[in-house]
N, C-alpha and C positions, 0 to 999 in steps of 0.2 A: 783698854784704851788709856791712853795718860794726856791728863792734860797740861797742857792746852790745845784743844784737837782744831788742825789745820782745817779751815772750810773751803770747800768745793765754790768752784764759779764759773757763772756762764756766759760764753762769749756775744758780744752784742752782734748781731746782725739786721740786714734791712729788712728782712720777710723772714715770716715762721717757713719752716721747713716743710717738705708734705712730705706724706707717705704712712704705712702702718705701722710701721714701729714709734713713733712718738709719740708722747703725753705733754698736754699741754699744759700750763698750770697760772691761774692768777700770782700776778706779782705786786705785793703789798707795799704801800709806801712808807715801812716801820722802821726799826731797827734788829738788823741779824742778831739772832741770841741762840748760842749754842746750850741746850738745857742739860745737868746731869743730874741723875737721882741716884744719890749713893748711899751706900748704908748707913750715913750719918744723916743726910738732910739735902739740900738741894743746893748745889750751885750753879749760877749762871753765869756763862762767857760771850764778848761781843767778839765780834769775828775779827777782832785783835789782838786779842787772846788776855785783855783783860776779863778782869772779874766782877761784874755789876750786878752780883745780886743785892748789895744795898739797894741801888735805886730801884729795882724792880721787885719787891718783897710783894707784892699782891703776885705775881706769879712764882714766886717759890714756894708760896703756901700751898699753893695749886697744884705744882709739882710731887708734892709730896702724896698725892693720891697713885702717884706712878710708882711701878713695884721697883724695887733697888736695882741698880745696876743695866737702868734705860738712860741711853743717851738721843737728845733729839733736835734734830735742826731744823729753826726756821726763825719767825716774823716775829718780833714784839708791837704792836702798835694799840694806835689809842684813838676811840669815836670820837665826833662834836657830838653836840645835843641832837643834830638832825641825821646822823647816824653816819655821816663823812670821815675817812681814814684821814686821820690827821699827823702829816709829819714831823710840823711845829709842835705840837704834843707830845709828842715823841721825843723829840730832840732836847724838850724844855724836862722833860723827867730824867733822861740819862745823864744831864747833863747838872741834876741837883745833887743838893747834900741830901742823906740818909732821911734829914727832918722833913727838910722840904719835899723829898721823895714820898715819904709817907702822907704825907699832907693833899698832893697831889692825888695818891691812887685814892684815895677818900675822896676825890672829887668826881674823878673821870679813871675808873678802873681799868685796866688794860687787859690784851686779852693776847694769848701766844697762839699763835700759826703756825702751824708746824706741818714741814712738807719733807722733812726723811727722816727715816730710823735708824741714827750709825749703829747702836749697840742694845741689846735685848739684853733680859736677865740670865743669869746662871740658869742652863747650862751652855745656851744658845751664845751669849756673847758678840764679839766684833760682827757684823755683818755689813760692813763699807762693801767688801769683794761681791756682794751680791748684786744681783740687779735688779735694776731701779722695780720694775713690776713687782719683785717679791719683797723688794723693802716697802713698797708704796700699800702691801697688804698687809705688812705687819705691823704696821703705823696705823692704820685704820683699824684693828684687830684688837692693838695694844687702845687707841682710844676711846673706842666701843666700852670699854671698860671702867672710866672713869665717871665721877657722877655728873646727871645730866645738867648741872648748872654750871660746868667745870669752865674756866675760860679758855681751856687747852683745846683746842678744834684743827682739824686738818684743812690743809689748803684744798680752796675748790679745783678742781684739774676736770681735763677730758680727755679722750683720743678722739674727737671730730675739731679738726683745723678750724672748720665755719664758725661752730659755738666758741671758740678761742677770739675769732676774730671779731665776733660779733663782742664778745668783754671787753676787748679792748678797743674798740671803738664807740662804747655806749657807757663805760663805767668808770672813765679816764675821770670825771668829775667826782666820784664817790672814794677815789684814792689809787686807782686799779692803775697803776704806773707803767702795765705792761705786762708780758707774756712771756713764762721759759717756760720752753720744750726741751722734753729729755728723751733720748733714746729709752724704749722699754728694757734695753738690754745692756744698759751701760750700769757701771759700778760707781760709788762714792770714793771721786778724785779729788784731794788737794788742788786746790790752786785753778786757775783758769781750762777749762774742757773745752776746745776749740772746736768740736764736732759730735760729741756727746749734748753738751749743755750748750743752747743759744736762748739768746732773750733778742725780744723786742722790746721798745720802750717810747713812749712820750718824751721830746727830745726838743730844746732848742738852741739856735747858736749864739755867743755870745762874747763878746770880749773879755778877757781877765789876765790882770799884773801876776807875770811869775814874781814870786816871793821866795822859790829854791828851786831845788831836785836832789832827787837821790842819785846815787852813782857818782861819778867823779864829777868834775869841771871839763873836762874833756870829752868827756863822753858819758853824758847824763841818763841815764836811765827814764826818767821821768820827771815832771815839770808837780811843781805845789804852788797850785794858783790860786789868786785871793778873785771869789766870786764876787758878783754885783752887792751882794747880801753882807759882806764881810767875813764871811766864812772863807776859810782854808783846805784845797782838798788834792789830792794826788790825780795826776793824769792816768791813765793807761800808761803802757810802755811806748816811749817816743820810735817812729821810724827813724831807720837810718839817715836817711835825707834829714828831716826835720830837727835832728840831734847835732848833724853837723851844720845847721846853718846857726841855730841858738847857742852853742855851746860858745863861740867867741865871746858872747855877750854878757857869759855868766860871772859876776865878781861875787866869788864866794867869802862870807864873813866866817869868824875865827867863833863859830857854837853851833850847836843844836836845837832844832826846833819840832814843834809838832804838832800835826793839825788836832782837830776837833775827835778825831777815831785812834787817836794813839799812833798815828805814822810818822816816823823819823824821819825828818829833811835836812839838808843844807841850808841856814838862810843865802841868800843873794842879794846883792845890790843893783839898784840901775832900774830904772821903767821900759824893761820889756812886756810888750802885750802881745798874746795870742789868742787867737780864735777858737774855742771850744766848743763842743757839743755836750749839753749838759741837759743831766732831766728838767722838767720845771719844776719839781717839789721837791727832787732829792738834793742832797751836798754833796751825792759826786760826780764828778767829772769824768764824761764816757769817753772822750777820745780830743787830742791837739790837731786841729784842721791845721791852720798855718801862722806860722809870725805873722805879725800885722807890722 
């Protein structure tokens, strides 16, 4: 595998899926961290395909109990005192210097979640092509192994839809932001899985000033909207409709911008406001309901 390895995503929907091919899986409200353990030592990637193992040095340490040449995707997040997945936690460590990073995990150490196995050791190697059931074993298999005070743990999952439903109705307070189901038979895809990968998620509406988009001025791709919080974060892909009614509006400035994950925008000028659907803990932005 070469880095920086593109990460898999799952499309939101209104209801989990039934049937027996799915695995459901909690959805943490951390930060995506792609881990690799190489023959030299550990590096970690945010699903930007920067490089943040400065700020997250308490789990690279960790990593290094993993044998060379495992790649693994999932959740970096961080407890309160009273045992709450905290996203503001999160966000305030990725978001420090090296110093202040280490200072941090001396406080409130973080722990990595890990819900797939891209790549095994020599001889096994890439295993994305495989499907999710045999990666989801070899991930369990491969963590089985490490020692029992490790903060490397797998995500909790099920195949009973009920026990899904019931997390996500009862654990929305302790950080549990929601629910992806995956086919047991699907493989590790790049980029948004429209029918393989779906989530559910804790969701509210909300107004927010576009401040860009990517794509042209004519036909923008998507909207970088400043939330209620002051954070900056990219839409979804705009519908056609909804792209040709904003795009008149768009006065694009002459640079470059980027939000808080490393995503290149166009700034814009002008107070346009749309209505989004956003989580309530997270900073990004699920989908553009409509100009306001």
């Amino acid at each position: 595998m070469d880095w920086p390895a593109s990460v898999a995503l799952a499309q939101p929907v209104p209801e989990l899926p039934t049937g027996t091919d799915w695995s459901y899986e909690m959805k943490l409200d951390g930060h995506r961290m792609i881990m690799w353990r190489t023959g030299d030592g550990v590096r970690l990637q945010a699903r930007s395909g920067r490089d943040v193992t400065a700020a997250w040095g308490d789990l690279a340490l960790a990593g290094h109990h993993l044998p060379a040449g495992t790649v693994l995707d999932g959740e970096a997040v961080i407890t309160t005192e009273d045992g709450r997945i905290s996203f503001e936690a999160a966000q305030a460590r990725a978001s420090s210097s090296p110093t202040r990073a280490h200072r941090l995990a001396a406080q409130r150490p973080a722990h990595y979640i890990a819900f797939d196995a891209l790549q095994l050791p020599s001889p096994t190697g890439d295993i994305r092509a495989r499907p999710y059931s045999e990666r989801r074993a070899a991930l369990l298999n491969l963590l089985a192994e490490l020692p029992a005070n490790t903060p490397i743990q797998a995500v909790s999952a099920t195949t009973d839809r009920d026990t899904a439903l019931t997390w996500y109705t009862t654990l929305h307070n302790q950080g549990i932001e929601g629910i992806v189901a995956k086919r047991t038979t699907s493989p590790y895809r790049a980029g948004r899985t429209r029918t393989s990968w779906l989530k559910i998620r804790h969701a509210d509406t909300i107004e927010a000033t576009v401040a860009g988009y990517t794509g042209t001025a004519r036909q923008p791709r998507a909207l970088a909207v400043r939330l209620p919080d002051g954070r900056i974060a990219l839409s979804q892909r705009l519908t056609t409709a909804l792209a040709t009614r904003i795009a008149p509006r768009l006065v694009p400035q002459p640079e470059r911008a980027h939000t808080q994950d490393g995503d290149a925008y166009t700034p814009a000028s002008g107070e346009i406001v749309v209505e989004v659907v956003a989580g309530t803990t997270r900073h990004a932005v699920v989908t553009v309901v409509r100009l306001r």
